[in-house]
N, C-alpha and C positions, 0 to 999 in steps of 0.2 A: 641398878648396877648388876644385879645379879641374871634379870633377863638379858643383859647386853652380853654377858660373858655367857651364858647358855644361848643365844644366837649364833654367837663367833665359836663355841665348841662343834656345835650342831651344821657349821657350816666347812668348818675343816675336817669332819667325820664324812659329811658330803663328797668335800671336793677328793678326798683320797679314796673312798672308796669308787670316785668315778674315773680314777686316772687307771691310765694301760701300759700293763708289764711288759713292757718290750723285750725285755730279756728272754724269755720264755720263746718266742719266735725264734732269735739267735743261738739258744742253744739246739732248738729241734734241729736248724737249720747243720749247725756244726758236727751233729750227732747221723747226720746221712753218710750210708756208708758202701759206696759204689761198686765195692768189691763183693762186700757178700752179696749184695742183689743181682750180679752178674754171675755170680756161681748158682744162684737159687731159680734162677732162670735156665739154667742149662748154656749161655751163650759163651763160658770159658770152663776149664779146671782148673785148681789150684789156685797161687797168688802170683799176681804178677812179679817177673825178673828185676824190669827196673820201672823208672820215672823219671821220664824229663820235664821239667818246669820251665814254661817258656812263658816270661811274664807272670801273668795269674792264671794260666791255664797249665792245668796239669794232666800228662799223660801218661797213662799209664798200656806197658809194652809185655808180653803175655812169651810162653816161650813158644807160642805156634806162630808169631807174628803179629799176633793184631790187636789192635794204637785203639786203646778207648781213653775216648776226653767221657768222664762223666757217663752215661749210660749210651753215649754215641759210639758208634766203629769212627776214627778217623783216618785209618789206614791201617797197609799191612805192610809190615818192617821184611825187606828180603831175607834171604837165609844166605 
């Protein structure tokens, strides 16, 4: 009895220490922050004016003109 129940401890001490924090992905993932890496680069100043959200992509609109999805230029808003 008592080897069965230190088999079955020893093997759920196994399986959890082999399983993977997904979590930990998702938050790094949520914590990227497109704004300052575009200021730390030099490629805008300040913060962007607005954000249009069109579906799941969001852009953001700068007061020189220009439309970043993410760390791309997607255009430039006329004046």
């Amino acid at each position: 009895m008592k080897t069965l129940l230190l088999t079955v401890t020893l093997l759920a001490i196994a399986l959890t220490a082999h399983a993977d924090d997904r979590r930990d992905r998702c938050e790094r993932h949520e914590l990227h922050n497109y704004i300052i890496e575009r200021q730390q680069i030099g490629a805008v100043q300040g913060v962007p004016t607005s954000r249009m959200i069109i579906g799941r992509r969001e852009v953001d609109i700068y007061p020189n003109g220009l439309m970043f999805e993410g760390n791309s230029v997607v255009g430039i808003k006329p004046r």
